[in-house]
C-alpha positions as CSV (number, residue, x, y, z in Angstrom):
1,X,-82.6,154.9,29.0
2,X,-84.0,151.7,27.2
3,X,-83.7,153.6,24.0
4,X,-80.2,154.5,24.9
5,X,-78.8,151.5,25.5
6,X,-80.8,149.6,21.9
7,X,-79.2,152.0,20.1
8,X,-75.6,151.5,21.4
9,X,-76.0,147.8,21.3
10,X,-75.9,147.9,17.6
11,X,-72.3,149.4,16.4
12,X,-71.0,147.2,19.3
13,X,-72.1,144.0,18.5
14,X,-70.9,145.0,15.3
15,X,-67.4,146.2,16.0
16,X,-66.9,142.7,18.0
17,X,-67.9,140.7,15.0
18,X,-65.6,142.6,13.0
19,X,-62.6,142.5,15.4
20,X,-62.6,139.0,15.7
21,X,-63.5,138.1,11.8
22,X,-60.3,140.5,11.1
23,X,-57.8,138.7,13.9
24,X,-58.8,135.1,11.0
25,X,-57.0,137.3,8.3
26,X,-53.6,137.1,10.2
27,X,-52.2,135.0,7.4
28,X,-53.0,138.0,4.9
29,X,-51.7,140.8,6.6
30,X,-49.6,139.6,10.1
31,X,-50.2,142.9,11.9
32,X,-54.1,141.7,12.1
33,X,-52.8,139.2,14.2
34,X,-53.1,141.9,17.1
35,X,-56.8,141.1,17.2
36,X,-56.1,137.6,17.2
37,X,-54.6,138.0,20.3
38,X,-57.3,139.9,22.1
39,X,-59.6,136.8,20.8
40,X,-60.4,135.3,24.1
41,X,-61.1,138.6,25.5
42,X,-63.2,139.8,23.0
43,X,-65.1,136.4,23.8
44,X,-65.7,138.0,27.2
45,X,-67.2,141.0,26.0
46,X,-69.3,139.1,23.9
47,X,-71.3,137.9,27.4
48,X,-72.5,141.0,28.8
49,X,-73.3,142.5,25.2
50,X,-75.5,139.6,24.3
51,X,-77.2,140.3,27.8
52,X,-78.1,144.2,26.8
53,X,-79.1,142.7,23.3
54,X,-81.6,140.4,24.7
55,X,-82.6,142.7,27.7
56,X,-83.4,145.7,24.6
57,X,-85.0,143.1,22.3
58,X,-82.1,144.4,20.0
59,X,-82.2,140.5,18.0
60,X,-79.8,141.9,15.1
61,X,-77.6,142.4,17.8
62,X,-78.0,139.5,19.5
63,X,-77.3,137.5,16.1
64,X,-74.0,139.8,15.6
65,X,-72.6,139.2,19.0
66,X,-73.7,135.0,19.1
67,X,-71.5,134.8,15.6
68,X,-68.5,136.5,17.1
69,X,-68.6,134.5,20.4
70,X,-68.7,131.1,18.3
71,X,-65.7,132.4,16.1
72,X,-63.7,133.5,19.2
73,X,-64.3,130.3,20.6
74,X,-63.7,128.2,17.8
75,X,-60.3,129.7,17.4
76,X,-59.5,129.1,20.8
77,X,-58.4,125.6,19.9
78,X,-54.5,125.7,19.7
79,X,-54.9,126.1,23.5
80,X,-54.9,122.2,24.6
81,X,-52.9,121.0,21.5
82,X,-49.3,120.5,21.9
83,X,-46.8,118.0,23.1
84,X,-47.2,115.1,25.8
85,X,-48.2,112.9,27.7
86,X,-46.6,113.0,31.2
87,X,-44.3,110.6,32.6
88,X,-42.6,109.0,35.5
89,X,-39.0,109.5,36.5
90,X,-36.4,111.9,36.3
91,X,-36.7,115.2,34.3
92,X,-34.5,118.1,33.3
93,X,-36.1,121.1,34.3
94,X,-36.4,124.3,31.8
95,X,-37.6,127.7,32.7
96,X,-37.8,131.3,30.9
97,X,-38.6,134.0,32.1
98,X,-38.5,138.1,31.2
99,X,-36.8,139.8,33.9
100,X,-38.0,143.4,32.8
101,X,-35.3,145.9,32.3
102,X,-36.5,147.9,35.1
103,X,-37.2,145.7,37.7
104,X,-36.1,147.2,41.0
105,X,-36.7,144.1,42.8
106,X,-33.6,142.4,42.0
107,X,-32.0,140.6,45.1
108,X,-35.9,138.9,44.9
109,X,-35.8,138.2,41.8
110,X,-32.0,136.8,42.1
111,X,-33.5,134.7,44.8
112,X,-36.8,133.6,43.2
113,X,-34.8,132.2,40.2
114,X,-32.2,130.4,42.4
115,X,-34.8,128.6,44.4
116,X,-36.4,127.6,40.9
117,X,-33.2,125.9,40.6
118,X,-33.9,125.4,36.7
119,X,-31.3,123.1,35.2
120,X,-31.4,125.1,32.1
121,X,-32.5,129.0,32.1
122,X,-33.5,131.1,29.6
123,X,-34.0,134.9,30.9
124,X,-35.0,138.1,28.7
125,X,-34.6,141.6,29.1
126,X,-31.9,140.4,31.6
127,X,-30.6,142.9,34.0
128,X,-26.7,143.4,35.0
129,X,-27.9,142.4,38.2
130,X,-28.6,138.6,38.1
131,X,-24.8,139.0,37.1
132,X,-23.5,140.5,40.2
133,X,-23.7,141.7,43.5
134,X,-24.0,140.0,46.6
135,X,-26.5,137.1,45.2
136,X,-26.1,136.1,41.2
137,X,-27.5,133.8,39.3
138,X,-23.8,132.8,38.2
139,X,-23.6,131.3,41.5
140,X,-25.6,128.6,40.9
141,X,-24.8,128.7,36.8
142,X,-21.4,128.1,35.6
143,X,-22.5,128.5,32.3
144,X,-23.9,131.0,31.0
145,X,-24.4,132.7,27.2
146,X,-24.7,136.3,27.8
147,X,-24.1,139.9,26.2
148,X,-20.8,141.7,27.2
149,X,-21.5,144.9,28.2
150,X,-20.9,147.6,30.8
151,X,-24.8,149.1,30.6
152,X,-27.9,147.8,32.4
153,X,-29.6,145.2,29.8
154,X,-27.8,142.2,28.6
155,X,-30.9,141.0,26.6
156,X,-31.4,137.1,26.1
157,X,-29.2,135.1,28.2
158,X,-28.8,131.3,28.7
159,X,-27.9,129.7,31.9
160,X,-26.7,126.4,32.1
161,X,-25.7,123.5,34.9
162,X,-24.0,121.8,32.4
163,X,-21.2,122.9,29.6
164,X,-22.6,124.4,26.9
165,X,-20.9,124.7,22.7
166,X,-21.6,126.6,19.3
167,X,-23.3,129.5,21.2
168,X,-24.6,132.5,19.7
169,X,-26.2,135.9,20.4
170,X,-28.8,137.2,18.1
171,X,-28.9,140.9,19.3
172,X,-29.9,142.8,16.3
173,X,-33.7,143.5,16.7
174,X,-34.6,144.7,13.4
175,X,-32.7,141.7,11.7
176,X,-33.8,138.9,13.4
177,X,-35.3,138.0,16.7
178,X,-33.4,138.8,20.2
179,X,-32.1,136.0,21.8
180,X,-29.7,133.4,22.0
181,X,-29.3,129.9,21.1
182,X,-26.5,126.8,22.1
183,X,-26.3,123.0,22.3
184,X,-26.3,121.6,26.1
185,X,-24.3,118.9,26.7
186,X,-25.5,116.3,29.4
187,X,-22.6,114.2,31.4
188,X,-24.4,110.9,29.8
189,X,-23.4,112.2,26.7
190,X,-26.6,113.5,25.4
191,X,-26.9,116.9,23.8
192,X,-30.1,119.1,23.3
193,X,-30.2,122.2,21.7
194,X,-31.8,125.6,23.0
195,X,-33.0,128.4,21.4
196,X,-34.0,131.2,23.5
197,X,-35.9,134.0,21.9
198,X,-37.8,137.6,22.4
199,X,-39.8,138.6,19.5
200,X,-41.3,141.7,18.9
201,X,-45.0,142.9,18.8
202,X,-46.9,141.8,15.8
203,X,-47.9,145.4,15.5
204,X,-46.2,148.1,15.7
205,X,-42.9,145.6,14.9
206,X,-41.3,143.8,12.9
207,X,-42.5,139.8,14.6
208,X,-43.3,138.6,10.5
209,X,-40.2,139.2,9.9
210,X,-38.2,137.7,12.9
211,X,-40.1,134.3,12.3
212,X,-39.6,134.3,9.0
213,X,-35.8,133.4,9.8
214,X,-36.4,131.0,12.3
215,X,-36.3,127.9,9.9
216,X,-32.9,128.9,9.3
217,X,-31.7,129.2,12.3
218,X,-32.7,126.2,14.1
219,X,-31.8,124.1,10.6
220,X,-28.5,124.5,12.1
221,X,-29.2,123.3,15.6
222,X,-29.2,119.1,16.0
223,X,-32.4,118.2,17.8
224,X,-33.7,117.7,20.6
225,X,-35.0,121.5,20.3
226,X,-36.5,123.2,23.1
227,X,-37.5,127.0,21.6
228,X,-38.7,129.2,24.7
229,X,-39.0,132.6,25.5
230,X,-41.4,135.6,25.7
231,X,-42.9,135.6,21.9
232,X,-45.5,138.4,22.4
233,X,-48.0,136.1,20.6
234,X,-50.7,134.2,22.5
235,X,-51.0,130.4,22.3
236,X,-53.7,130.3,19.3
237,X,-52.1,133.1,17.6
238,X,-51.1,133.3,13.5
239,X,-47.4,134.0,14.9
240,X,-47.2,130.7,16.8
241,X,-48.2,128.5,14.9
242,X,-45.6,130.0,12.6
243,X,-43.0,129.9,14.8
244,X,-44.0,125.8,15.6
245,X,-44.4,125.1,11.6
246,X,-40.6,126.6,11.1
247,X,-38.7,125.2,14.0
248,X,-40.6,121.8,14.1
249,X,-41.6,122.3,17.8
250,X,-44.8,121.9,19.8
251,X,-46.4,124.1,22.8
252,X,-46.5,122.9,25.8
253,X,-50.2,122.6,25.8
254,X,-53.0,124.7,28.6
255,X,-53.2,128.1,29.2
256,X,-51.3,130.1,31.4
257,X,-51.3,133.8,31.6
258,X,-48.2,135.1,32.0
259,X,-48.6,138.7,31.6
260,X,-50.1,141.1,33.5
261,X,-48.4,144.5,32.5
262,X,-50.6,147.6,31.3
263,X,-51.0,149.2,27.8
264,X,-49.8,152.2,26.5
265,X,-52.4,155.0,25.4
266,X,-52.7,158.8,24.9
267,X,-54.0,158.5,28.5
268,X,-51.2,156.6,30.1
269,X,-50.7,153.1,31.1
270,X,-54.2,151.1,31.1
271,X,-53.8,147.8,33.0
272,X,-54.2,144.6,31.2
273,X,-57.4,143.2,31.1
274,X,-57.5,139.5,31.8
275,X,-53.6,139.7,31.1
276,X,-51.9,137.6,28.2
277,X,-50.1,134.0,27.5
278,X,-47.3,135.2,25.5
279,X,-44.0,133.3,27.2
280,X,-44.1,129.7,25.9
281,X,-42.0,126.8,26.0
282,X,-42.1,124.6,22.7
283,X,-40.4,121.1,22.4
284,X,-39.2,119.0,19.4
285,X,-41.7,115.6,19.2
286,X,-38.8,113.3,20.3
287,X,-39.0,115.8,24.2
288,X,-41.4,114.6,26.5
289,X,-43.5,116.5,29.2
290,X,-43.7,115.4,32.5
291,X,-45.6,118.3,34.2
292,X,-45.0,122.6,33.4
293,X,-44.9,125.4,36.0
294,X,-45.3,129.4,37.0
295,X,-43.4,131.1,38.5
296,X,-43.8,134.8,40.5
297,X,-40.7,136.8,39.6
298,X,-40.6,140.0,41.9
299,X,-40.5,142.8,40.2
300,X,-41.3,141.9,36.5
301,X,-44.8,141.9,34.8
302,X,-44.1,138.9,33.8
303,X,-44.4,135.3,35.2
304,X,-41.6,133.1,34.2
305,X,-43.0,129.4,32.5
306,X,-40.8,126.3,32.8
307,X,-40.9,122.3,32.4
308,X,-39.6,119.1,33.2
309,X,-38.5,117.1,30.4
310,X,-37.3,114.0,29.7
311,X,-35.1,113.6,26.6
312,X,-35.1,110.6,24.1
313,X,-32.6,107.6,25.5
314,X,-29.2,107.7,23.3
């Protein structure tokens, strides 16, 4: 059995130094940026492989495995970088949150969001439902940025407490990202300007390409900038820090796992292991960060990720 296990040890070690060496050559070829995001969980595999090196005397493999934990650890950085400190006072509160388009669980979900009570909301994969029915979210959002449309899905959508101007809808996937993006308007007279997005995988997908027109889009929106939305990239990820180099944003810094959902494979669905952070908020320097929140939504595999802001003084 001894034998067994030595000679397994081996090609394993290897293939973990090689998936996390390959998830560092993101900038070469974005759609190795899908091992970057596995690179904290690859450093968890690392631990019980560097156990059956050493228990087998396997020291090749020991080395092998030691170099890929300290390189998915050194890249775990980005995680506690990001905007702050904390204040004292009063704070606008922002939240996003994917919905999933097949969430059964809607009058929850309505009533999840609603307690929230957000002052500015950002939802993907929005269903028809937190539109109408006996409970909506319009109930306690008079404004809103939304999709017309008389199927299920109305995509991004932005809900506001206060009036919103220059809104648009970016609903063509394979052109840019899905979302939306407006300029809030305070009753002090303060404006901020929200860009809500839903980008694609980096692999199979077309993410590259959807950040790659993100420092076009938000040239045109006056800052403050809050960017926020489910980004299917984790927080130390090739893709993020593209996404904050073109808009000018920060994370929110820490890690929170958002996602919990499965993984397709010839199988069926495998559940996520250790889940992923992938829904972010990120806030133009002048936006400061008084504290940041989960939040359960019923029915979705998603958790929804907000924060309480407080905006520079006119």
């Amino acid at each position: 059995m001894q034998a067994i296990f030595r000679a397994a040890v081996q090609p394993v070690a290897t293939i973990l130094l090689v998936a996390v060496a390959l998830g560092y050559a993101a900038p070469w070829s974005h759609a190795l940026d899908l091992f970057g995001h596995f690179r904290l969980h690859l450093l968890v595999l690392c631990a019980p492989v560097l156990v059956l090196a050493f228990a087998t005397l396997h020291w090749s493999a020991a080395w092998r495995t030691l170099v890929a934990a300290v390189l998915a650890a050194a890249g775990l950085g980005p995680v506690w970088e990001g905007s702050g400190p904390g204040f004292k006072g009063e704070a606008i509160s922002v939240l996003t949150a994917n919905l999933h388009h097949n969430n059964e669980r809607s009058a929850e979900m309505i009533r999840a969001l609603k307690a929230a009570n957000a002052d500015v909301l950002v939802t993907n994969e929005t269903t028809t439902a937190a539109l109408s029915g006996g409970e909506a979210l319009s109930d306690i959002y008079p404004h809103r940025l939304s999709l017309r449309t008389k199927g299920r899905i109305l995509r991004t959508v932005i809900w506001s407490k206060y009036p919103m101007r220059d809104g648009r809808l970016m609903l063509e996937d394979a052109i840019e990202p899905t979302g939306a993006a407006a300029i809030i308007q305070l009753p002090d007279g303060r404006e901020f300007s929200v860009l809500g997005l839903h980008l694609a995988h980096a692999w199979p997908g077309n993410q590259s390409r959807q950040i790659a027109v993100l420092g076009q889009i938000t040239a045109a929106l006056p800052r403050p900038l809050i960017v926020m939305g489910d980004f299917n990239a984790e927080p130390w990820s090739h893709a993020l820090r593209r996404v904050q180099l073109l808009t000018g944003t920060g994370r929110v810094p820490g890690y929170r796992v958002t996602w919990r959902g499965a993984y397709p494979s010839p199988l069926g669905q495998v559940p996520a292991f250790l889940g992923h952070a992938i829904d972010h908020v990120l806030v133009s320097p002048d936006i400061k960060i008084k504290r940041v929140i989960l939040l359960d939504i019923p029915g979705s595999d998603h958790d929804a990720v907000g924060a309480f802001i407080r905006l520079p003084d006119p």
